[in-house]
N, C-alpha and C positions, 0 to 999 in steps of 0.2 A: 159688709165691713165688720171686722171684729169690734169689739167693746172699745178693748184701750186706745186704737188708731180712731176710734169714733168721737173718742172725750179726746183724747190728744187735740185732733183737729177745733174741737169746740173752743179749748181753751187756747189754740195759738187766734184764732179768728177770735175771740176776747182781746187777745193783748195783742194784737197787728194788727186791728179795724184801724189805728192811726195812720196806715200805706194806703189804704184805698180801698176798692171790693175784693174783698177773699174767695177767690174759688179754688175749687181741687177738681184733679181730673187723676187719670190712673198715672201712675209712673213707677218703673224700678221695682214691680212688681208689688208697689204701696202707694200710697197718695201724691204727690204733686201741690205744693199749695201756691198760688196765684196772688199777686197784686197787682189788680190793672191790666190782666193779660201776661205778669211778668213772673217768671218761677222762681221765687227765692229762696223758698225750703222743701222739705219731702218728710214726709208722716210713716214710718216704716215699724209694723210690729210693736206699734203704741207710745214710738221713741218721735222726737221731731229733731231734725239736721237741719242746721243754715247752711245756704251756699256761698260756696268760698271764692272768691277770686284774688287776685296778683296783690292788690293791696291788702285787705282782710287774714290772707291766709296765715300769715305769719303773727298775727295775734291770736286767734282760734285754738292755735298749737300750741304759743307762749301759755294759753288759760287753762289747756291739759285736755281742750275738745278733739276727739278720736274721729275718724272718716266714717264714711258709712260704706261698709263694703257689699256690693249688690252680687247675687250668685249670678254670672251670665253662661247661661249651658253649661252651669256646672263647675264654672271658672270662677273663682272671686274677683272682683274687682273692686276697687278704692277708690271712688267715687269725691268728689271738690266739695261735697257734703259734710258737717260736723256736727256732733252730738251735743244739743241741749240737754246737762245731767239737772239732777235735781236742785244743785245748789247756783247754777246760772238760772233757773226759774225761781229762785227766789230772789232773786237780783233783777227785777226790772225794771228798770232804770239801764243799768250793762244789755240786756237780753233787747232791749227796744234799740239800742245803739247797732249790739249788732244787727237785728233784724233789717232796721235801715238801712244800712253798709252793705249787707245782702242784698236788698233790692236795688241799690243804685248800681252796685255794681253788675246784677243779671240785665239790667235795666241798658245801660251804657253797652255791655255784651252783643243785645238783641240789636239797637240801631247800627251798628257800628259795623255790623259783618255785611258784609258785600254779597252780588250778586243778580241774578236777572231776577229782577224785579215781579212778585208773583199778583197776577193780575186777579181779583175779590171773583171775578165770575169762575173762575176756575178750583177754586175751593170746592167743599162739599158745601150741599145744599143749597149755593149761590147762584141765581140765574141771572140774565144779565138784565135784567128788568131792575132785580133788586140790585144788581150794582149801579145802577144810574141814581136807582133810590139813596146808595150811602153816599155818592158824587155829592148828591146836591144838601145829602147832611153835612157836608167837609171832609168824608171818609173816604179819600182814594185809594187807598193798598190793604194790603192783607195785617203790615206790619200795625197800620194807625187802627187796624179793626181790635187786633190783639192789645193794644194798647187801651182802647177803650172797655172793651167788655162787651159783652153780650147785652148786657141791662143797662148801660148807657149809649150805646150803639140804637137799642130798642126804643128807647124812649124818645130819640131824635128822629126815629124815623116816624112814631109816632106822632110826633110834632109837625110831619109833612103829611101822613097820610094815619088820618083818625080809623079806619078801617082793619089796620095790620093787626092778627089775632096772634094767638101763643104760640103757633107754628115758624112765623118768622122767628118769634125770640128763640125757642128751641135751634131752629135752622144755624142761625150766628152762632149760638153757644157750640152748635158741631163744626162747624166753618173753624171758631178756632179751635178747636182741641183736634181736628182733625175725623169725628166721626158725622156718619149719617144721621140728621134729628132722629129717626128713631132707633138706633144706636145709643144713644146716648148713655153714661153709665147712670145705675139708679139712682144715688147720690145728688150728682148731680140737676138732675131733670126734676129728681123731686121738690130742690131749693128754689128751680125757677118757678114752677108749678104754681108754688106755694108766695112767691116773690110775685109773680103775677097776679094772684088772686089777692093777694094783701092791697098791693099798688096801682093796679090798672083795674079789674075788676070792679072791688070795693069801689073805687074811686067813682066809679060809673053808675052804681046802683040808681035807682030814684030812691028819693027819701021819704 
């Protein structure tokens, strides 16, 4: 990952840890950023975009925020994305309003779209062992796994079976983003790595 999409991301995960867990995954051939399993902005060439929906969009525009156009084979495309410039990152207080309004509304998006229902053993990395395991956390579907996250997903299932090492957390965090735990991007797998070793590890040492 380049420098400025690297500090980008730092700094929105500074001022959007008030939505929930911050992850990123790849997207739109740049970042992807997550609350709670829910994508409400994108980190592209160092720039960060809110995503836009039906209510939002038309103030985004009113504030002079420009789309993000993504090159698809070649094609440009204009993307439901808008450009946080410099002077709405000094407005935090506006920039946290929108961020919000972004995530409720990808948020309201994700439940709302219809369809056959995808069953958690059918994911990647899901066996159905461990889908009985998130049953009896409260986790039926794919959609409530995304909504929780990888690291609170993990932690309840830890709470059922003290046994489960870094490989399940890995496994969920690929379940949702769609790759195999050892796929995962570097990014990524580094945060848990190191998320595990802080919180479950440490936590266990003898003293």
């Amino acid at each position: 990952m380049e420098n400025a999409s690297e500090n980008k991301i730092m700094q929105a995960r500074g001022c959007f840890d008030f939505l929930g867990q911050i992850t990123v995954r790849s997207q739109f051939g740049g970042y992807g950023l997550l609350a709670n399993g829910i994508m409400f902005a994108v980190v592209s060439e160092g720039e960060l975009y809110l995503r836009a929906n039906d209510q939002v969009e038309g103030v985004f525009r009113a504030r002079g925020m420009t789309n993000f156009v993504y090159a698809k084979r070649g094609v440009p495309v204009l993307l439901r994305y808008y450009w946080v410039d410099a002077f709405l990152w000094g407005d935090e207080r506006t920039l946290r309003h929108f961020a919000q309004q972004a995530y409720q509304g990808a948020k309201t998006e994700v439940l709302s779209k219809k369809g056959p229902t995808v069953r958690l053993k059918d994911l990647p990395n899901l066996s159905a062992s461990l889908e009985r395991l998130l049953w009896k956390a409260g986790i039926k579907s794919a959609a409530e796994l995304r909504l929780e996250g990888a690291k609170r997903c993990y932690l309840k299932l830890r709470a059922l079976r003290h046994s489960l090492g870094i490989n399940v957390l890995l496994s969920l965090a690929g379940a949702i983003s769609g790759y195999h735990y050892a796929a995962l991007p570097l990014m990524i797998r580094i945060d848990l790595i190191e998320w595990f070793e802080t919180h479950i590890s440490a936590a266990y040492e003898p003293a």
